[in-house]
C-alpha positions in Angstrom: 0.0 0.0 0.0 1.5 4.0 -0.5 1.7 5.6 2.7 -0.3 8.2 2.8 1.7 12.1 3.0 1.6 13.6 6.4 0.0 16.9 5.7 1.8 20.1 7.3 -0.2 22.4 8.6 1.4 26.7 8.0 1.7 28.1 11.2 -0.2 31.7 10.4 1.5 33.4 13.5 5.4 32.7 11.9 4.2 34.3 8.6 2.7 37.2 10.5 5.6 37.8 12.2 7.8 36.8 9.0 5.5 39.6 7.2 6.2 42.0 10.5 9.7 42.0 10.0 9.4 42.4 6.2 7.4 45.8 7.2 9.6 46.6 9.7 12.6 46.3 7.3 11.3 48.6 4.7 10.4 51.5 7.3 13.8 51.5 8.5 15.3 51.6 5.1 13.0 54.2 4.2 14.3 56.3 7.2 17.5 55.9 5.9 16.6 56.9 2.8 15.3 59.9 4.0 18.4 61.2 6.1 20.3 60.7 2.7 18.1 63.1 0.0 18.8 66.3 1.3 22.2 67.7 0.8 21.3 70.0 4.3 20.4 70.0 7.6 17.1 70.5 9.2 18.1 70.7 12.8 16.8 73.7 13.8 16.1 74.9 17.6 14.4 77.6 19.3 16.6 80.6 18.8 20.1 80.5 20.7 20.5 82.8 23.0 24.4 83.6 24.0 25.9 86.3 25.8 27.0 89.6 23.9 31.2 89.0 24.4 30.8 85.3 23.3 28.3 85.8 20.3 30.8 88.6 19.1 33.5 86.2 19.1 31.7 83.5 17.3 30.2 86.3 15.0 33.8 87.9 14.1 35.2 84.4 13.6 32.6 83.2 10.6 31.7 86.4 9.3 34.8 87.0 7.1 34.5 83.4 5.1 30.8 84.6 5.2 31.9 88.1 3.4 34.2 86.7 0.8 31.0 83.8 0.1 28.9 87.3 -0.6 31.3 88.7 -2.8 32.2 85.3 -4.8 29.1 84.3 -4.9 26.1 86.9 -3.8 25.4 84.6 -0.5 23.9 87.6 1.5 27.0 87.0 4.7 23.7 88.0 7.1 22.1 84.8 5.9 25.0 82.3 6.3 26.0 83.7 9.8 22.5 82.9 11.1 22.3 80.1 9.7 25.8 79.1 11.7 24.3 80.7 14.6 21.3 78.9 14.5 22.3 75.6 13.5 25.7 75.2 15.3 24.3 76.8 18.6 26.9 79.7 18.0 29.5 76.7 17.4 29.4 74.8 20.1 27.6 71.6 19.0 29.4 68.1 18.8 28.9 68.5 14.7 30.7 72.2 14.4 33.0 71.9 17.3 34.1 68.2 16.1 33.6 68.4 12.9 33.5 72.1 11.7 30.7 71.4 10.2 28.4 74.7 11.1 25.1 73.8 8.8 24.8 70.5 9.2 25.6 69.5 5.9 24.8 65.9 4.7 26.9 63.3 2.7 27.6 60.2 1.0 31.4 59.8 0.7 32.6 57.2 3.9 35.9 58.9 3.5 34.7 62.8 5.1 31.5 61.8 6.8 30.4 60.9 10.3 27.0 59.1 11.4 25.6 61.0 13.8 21.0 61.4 15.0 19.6 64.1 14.4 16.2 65.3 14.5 13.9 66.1 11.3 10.3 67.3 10.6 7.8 65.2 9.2 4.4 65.2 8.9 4.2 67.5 11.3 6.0 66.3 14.1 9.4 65.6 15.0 11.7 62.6 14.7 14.4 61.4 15.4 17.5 59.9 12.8 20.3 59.0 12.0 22.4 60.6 8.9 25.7 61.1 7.4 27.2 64.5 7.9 30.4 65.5 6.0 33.4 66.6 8.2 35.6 69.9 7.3 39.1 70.8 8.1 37.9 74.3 9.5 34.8 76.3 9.7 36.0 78.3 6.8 35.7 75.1 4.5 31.9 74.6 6.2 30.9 78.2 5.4 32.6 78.1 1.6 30.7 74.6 0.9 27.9 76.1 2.2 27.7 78.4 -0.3 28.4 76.3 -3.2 25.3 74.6 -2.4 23.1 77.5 -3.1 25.4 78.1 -6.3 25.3 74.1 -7.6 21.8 73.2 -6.0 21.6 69.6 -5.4 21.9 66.6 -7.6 18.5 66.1 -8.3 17.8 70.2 -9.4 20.9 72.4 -9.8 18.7 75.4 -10.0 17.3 74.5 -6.5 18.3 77.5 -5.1 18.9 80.2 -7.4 16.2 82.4 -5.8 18.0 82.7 -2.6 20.7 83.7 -4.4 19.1 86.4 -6.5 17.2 87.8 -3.3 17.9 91.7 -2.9 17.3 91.6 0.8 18.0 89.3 3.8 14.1 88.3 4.2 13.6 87.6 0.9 17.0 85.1 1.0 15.5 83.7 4.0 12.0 83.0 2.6 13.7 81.9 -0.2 15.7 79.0 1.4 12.3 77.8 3.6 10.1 78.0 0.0 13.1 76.2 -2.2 12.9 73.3 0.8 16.2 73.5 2.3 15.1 72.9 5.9 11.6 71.3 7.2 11.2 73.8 10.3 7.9 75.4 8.9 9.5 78.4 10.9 13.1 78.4 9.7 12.3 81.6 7.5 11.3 83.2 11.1 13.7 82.4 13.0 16.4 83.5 10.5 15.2 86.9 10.6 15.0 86.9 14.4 18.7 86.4 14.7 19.7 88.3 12.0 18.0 91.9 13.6 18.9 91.1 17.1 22.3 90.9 16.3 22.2 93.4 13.8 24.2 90.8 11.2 22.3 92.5 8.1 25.2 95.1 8.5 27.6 92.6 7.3 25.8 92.4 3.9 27.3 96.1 2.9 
């Protein structure tokens, strides 16, 4: 006589869970994906406050790469010293005073980038990442690639940011960078033009 096949039964809850971890998988890598499409940071804080001697130092030590970006370039030197101001916390967190990096600035290359979390805006709330940030040999080098950003956009559209470029004034460059997408903060525009008047860094644009 054949023997007759022992029928298996599938085990539903090992697929679930099999089909769990499929889901879970593809969040994660989507997360990743994320922290890698923007060439810039999105970090941005409530406004940093600092006292007047320190803030001048940090202020006098960026603003002439931040001058010299303006006249190269037409980067109004008001825009890229807040920017430093408000996304290095005047220089003293772990990615500028490490790594010099003072925008947060995103990369791909293993050979001048660090992994490090950061927070990002989405959908309305915040959440926490981890990305790639590039490294610099000085602050100098941050501010100057900072400014060939605006000038070469990203990979996807080079063109990304001509409008902060051809702004005439320092509230039109800053509602120029929130509109063109560099930063999530749905106040980023605001706060830029909060730390450029109380520090009065529009004068560095003459």
């Amino acid at each position: 006589m054949a023997r007759k096949r022992k029928r298996t039964r599938k085990n539903p809850q090992s697929a679930s869970a099999q089909a769990i971890k499929i889901i879970f998988f593809l969040l994660i890598s989507f997360m990743a994906s994320l922290s890698l499409i923007g060439d810039f940071t999105t970090i941005v804080p409530d406004i940093p406050e600092y006292g007047n001697n320190q803030g001048t130092g940090f202020i006098a030590t960026v603003a002439p790469a931040a001058q010299q970006m303006q006249a190269t370039y037409g980067v109004h030197a008001s825009i890229s010293i807040a920017q430093a101001i408000l996304e290095s916390d005047w220089g003293e967190s772990e990615l500028s005073a490490v790594y010099n990096n003072l925008y947060g600035m995103k990369g791909d290359d293993p050979g001048n980038t660090v992994l490090l979390t950061t927070n990002e805006y989405y959908n309305g709330q915040w959440v926490t990442i981890q990305a790639n940030f590039r490294v610099y040999g000085s602050w100098t080098e941050s501010v100057q690639d900072h400014a060939l950003l605006f000038v070469n956009g990203t990979t996807w559209n080079p063109s990304q940011y001509a409008p902060v470029l051809q702004a005439t004034t320092y509230q039109e460059a800053a509602q120029a960078l929130q509109d063109c997408g560099y930063a999530t903060d749905p106040d980023y525009a605001t706060k830029l033009i909060a730390v450029i008047e109380q520090h009065a860094l529009y004068e560095y644009d003459s």
